[in-house]
C-alpha positions in Angstrom: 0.0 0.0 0.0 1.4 3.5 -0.9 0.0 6.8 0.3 0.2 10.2 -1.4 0.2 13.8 -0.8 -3.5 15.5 -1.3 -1.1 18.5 -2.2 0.5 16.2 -5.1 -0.5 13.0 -5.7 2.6 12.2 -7.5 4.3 12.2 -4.1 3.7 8.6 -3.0 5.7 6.7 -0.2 5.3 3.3 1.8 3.3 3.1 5.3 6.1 3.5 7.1 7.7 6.5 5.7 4.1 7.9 5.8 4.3 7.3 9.4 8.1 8.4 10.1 7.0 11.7 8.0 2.8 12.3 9.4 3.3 14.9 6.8 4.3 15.1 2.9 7.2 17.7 2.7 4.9 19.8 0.4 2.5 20.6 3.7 -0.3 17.8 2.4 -1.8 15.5 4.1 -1.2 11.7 3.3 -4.1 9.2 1.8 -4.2 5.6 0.6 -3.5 4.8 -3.3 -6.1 2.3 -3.2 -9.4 1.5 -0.8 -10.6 -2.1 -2.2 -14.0 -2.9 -0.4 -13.8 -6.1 2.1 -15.7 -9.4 0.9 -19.5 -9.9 1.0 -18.6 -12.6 3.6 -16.9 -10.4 5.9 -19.8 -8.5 6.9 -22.4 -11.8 6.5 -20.2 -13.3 9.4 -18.5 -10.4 11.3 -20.9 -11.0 14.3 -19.0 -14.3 14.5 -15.3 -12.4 14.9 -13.8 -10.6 17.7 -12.6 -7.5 17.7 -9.3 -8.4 17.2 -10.0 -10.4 14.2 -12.4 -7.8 12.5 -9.9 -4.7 13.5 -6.9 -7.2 11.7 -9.0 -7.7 8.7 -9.9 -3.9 8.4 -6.4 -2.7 8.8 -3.9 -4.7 7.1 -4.5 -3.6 3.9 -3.2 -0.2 4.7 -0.1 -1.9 6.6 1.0 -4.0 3.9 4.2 -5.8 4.3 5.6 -3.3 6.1 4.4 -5.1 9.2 4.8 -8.7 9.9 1.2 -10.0 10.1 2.3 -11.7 13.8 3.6 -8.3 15.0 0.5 -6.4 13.6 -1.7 -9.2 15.8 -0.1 -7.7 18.8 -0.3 -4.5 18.2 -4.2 -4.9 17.6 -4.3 -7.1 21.0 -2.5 -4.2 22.4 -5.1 -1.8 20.5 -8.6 -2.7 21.5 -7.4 -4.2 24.9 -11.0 -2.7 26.5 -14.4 -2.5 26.1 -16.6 -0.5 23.8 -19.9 -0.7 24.6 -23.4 0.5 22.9 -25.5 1.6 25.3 -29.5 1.9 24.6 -30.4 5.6 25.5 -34.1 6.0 23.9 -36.3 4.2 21.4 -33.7 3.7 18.3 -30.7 5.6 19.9 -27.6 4.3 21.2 -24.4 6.1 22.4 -21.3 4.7 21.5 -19.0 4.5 25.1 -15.5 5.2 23.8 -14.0 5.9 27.0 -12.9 2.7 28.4 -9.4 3.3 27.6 -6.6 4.1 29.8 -6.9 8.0 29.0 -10.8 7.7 29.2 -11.1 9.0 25.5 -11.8 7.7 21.8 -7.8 8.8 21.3 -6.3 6.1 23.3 -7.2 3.6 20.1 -5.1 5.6 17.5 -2.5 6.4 19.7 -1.8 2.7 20.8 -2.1 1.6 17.6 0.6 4.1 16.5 3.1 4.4 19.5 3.8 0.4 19.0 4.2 0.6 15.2 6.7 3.3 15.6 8.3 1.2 18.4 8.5 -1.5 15.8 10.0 0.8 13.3 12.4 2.1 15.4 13.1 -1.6 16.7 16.6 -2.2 15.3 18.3 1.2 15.4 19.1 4.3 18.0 17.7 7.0 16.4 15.7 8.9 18.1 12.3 10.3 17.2 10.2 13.1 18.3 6.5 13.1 18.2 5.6 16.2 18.3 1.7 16.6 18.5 -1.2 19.5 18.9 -4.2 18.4 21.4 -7.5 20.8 21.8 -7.6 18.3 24.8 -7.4 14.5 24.8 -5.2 13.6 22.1 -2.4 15.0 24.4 -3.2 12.4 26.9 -4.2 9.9 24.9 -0.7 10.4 23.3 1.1 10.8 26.4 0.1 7.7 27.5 0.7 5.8 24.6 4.0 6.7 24.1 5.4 6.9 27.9 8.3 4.8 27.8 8.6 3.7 24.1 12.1 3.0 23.1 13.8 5.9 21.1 10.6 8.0 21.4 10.3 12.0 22.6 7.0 13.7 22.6 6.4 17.2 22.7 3.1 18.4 23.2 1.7 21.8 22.5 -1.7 22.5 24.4 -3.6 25.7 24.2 -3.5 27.3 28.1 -6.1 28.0 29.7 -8.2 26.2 27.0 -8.2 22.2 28.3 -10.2 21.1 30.8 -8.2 20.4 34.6 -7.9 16.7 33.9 -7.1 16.8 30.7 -4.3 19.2 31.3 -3.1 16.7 34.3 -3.3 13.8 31.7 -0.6 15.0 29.4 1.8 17.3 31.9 2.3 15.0 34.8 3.9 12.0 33.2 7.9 13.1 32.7 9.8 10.7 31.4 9.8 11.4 27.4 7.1 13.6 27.5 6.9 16.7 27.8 4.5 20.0 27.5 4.3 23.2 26.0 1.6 25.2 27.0 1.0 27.9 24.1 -0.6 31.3 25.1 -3.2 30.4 22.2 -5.9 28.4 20.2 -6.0 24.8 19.1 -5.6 26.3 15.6 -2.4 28.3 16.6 -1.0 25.0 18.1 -1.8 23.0 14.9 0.1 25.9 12.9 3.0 25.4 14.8 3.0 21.9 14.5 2.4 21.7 10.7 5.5 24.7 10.2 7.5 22.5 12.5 7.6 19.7 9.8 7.9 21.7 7.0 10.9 23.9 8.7 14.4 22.9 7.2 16.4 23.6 9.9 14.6 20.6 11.7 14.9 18.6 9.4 17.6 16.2 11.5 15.0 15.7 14.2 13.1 13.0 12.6 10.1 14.7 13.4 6.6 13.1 13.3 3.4 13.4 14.6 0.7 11.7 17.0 -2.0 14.0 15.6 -5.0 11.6 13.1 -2.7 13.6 10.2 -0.9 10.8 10.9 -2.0 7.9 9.0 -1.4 5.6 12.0 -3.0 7.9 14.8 -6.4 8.2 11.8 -6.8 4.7 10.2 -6.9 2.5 13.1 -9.9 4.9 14.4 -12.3 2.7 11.2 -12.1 -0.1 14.1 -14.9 0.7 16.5 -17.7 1.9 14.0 -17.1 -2.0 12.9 -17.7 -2.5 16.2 -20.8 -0.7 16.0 -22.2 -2.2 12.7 -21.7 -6.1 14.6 -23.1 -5.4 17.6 -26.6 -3.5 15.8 -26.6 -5.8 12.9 -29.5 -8.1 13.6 -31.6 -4.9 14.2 -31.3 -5.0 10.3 -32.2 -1.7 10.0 -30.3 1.5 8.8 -27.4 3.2 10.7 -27.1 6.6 11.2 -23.9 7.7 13.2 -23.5 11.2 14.6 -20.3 12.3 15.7 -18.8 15.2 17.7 -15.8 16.8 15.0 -14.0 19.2 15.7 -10.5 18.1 13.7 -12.7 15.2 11.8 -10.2 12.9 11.9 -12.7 10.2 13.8 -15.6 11.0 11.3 -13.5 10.8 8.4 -12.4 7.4 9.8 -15.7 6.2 10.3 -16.6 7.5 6.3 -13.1 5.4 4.9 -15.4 2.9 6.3 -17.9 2.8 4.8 -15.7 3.2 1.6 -14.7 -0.4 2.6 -18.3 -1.6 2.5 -19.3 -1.0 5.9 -23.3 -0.8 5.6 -23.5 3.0 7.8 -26.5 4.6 5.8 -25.2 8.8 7.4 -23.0 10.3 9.0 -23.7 13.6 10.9 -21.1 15.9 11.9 -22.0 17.3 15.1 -19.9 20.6 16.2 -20.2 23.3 18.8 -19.9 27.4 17.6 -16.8 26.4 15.2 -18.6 26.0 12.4 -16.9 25.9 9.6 -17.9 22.9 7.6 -21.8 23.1 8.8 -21.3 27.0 7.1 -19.3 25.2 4.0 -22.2 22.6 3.3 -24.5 25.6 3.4 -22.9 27.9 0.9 -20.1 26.5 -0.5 -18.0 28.4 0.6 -14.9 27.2 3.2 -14.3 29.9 5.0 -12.7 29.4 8.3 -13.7 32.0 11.6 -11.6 32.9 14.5 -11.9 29.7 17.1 -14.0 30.5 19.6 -13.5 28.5 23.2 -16.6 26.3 24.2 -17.5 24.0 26.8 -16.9 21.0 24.0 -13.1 22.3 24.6 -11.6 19.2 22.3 -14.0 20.7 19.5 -12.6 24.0 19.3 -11.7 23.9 15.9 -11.9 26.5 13.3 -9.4 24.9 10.6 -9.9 21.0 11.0 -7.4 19.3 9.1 -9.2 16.0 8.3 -11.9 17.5 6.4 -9.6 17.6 3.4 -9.5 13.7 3.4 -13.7 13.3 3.3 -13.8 15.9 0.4 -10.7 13.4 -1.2 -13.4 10.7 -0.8 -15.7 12.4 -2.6 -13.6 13.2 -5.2 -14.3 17.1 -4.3 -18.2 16.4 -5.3 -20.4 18.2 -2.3 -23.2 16.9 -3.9 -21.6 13.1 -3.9 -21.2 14.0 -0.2 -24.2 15.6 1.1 -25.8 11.8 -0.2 -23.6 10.5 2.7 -22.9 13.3 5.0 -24.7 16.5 6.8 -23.2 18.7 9.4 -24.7 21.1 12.1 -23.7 23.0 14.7 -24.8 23.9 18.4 -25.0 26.0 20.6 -23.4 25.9 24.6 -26.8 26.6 25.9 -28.0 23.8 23.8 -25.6 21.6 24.7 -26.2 21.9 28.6 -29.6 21.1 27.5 -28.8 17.9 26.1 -26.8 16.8 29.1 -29.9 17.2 31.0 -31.9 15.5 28.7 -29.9 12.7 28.8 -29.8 12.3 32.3 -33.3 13.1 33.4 -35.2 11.9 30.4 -32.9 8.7 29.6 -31.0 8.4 32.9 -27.7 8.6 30.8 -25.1 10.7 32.0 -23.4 12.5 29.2 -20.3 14.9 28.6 -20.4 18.3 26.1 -19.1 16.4 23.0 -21.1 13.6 23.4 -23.9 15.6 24.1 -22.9 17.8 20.8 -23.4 14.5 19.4 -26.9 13.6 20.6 -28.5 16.7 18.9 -26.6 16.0 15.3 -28.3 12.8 15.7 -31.2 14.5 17.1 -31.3 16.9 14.2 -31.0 14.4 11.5 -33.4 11.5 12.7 -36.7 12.8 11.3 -35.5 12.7 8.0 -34.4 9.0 8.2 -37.6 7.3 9.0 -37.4 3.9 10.1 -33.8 3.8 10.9 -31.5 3.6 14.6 -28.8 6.3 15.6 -25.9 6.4 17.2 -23.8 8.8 18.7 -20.1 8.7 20.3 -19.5 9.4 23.2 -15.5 10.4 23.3 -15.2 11.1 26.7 -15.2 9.8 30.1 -18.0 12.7 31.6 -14.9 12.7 34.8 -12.4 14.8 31.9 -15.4 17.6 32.4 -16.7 17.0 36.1 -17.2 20.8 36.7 -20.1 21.2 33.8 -21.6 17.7 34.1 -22.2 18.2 38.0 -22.7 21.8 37.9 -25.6 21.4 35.5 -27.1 18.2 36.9 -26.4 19.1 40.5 -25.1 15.8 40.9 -21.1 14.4 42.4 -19.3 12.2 40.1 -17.6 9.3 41.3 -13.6 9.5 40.0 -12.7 6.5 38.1 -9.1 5.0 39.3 -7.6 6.0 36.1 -8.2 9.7 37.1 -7.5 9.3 41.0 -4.1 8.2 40.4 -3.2 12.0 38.9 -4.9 14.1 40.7 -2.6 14.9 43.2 0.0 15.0 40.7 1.9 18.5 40.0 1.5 20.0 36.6 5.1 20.0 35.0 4.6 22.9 31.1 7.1 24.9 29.4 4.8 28.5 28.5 5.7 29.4 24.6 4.2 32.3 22.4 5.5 31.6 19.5 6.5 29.5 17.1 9.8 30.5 17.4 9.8 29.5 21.1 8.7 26.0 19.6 11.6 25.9 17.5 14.1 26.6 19.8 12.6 24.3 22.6 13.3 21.3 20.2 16.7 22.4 18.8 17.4 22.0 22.4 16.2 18.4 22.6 
């Protein structure tokens, strides 16, 4: 399998260099030469395979031979090592739980599955290789965690100050070791800047830079695994799927629409987001205009600029009316998304987070045009990583899951930066 620049599809390299690089050298993002549709027979009997087997089946056609089939095995097992459930809310409306991780967020999937191919990679020699990564919030946790101890691996993570909940900020600047934080007087957007000039800045070029972001190939691809999870556990409802997601950067949804570009029977996808509204406004007019980010209470959504949207137009061929067949987008309000969580709780008894809840009205939104169909939406975060909003507004205590205990009386260790400059020289320094 070979993957090219959307910037210049000329520009092809292997899974691994793809991985090594996150980025082409001309700025664009990297996406697979070929997406061949899995057997018939794979989805007739995929309520007969594990979750190992059906996340091996989906992936190794983008891994190739770059990874021996044995080793790739492991690093599944290693992958999807916890649960994801689908919880009934309502009549024909289930919320996808993809917090059961370490980090208690959807991330923790992509950034296993990419911290233990980069260990492989990096298996036989002593060069070392910096991850440097952007997080609007769990991806730098997720990350963190992933990568804490792997061999020949630094990660630098730039997080927007101020802008991430508390225990999301613990979750990425308490662990030492290789990892360490920048905390960047900033937006998401600003951070992602950084990160994206980083790669593309010449007198960096000896770091053997890459990123944990889902522009990388391995921190995006392996995220296709739980909506097959989804499609065998609501098969024998035999009815259609429609799956609303919270985006912010879109990496997860444009996971979940690669897909379905693979055969998986998902009938929508909704793109739920909070005030950043770019692609609901793009769908609407045309017209891709980007607005200054504005900070929400759906903090990992704050995303004026999301990268991954790039790759859904690529699978459209650039055709918004090919993708409004499979795709709609809205966006919501704070107000209405403390609403939701209430809902949710008193209504359905569910306890929900902001992005989850984001997720709820997409689906909520899109339903009555879909008659006769079930919904789903993901729930990417443990409703702990924003205790202060969720109790506040239900009036309720949350109980603190161990993996959250464990940190809290750990002491927040950040480097404050500016600038991209002050990036630059922090890793010269490494």
């Amino acid at each position: 399998m070979n993957y090219y620049s959307l910037n210049n599809p000329n520009h092809k390299v292997s899974f691994r260099e793809a991985v090594m690089q996150s980025i082409a050298p001309d700025n664009g993002l990297y996406f697979p030469e070929t997406i061949t549709p899995l057997p018939a027979s794979f989805y007739e009997t995929i309520t007969a395979l594990t979750n190992e087997e059906i996340a091996f089946r989906v992936i190794q056609p983008f891994v190739g031979n770059e990874i021996p089939e044995t080793v790739l095995k492991q690093i599944i097992q290693d992958t999807v090592c916890f649960d994801f459930p689908v919880i009934p809310v309502a009549d024909n409306i289930f919320a996808l739980e993809l917090y059961h991780g370490p980090t208690m967020a959807f991330k923790d999937v992509g950034a296993r599955f990419m911290s233990r191919c980069l260990e492989y990679f990096n298996r036989e020699n002593d060069c070392k290789t910096t991850v440097l990564v952007a997080t609007s919030g769990d991806t730098g946790g997720a990350v963190a965690n992933g990568f804490l101890g792997t061999k020949n691996v630094d990660v630098v993570i730039a997080y927007p100050g101020g802008k991430v909940s508390a225990i999301q900020e613990l979750q990425l600047t308490t662990l030492g070791a290789n990892i360490s934080a920048l905390e960047v007087d900033g937006t998401f957007d600003d951070c992602q800047a950084m990160v994206k000039k980083a790669f593309s800045d010449a007198d960096l070029a000896g770091m053997h830079l890459t990123s944990a972001n889902s522009i990388n190939i391995a921190r995006w691809l392996p995220q296709m695994f739980y909506f097959f999870f989804v499609y065998k556990t609501l098969k024998s409802y035999n009815k259609p799927v429609i799956l609303a997601c919270p985006s912010g950067n879109f990496g997860n949804i444009c996971a979940g629409m690669l897909s379905k570009r693979l055969g998986l029977p998902i009938a929508r996808f909704v793109a739920a987001t909070n005030a950043n509204d770019t692609v609901p406004r793009f769908l609407a007019t045309g017209t891709y205009t980007p607005n200054p980010t504005v900070a929400t209470i759906s903090n990992a959504m704050d995303v004026s600029s999301p990268s991954n949207f790039v790759r859904i137009l690529e699978l459209y061929q650039h055709d918004l009316k090919q993708l409004e067949q499979d795709f709609s987008s809205f966006s919501f309000t704070d107000a209405a998304t403390l609403a939701a969580i209430k809902e949710l709780y008193r209504e359905n008894g569910y306890l929900s987070e902001p992005h989850g809840a984001v997720g709820y009205l997409g689906l909520q939104q899109e339903m009555p045009q879909q008659s006769g169909s079930i919904g789903v939406f993901l729930e990417t975060a443990h409703p702990i990583k924003f205790a202060d909003i969720v109790a506040s507004s239900l009036n309720i205590t949350l109980p603190v899951p161990e993996q959250i205990e464990r940190i809290l009386n750990k002491e927040k260790v950040s480097h404050k930066i500016k600038s991209y400059q002050e990036l630059k020289n922090y890793l010269m320094k490494k």
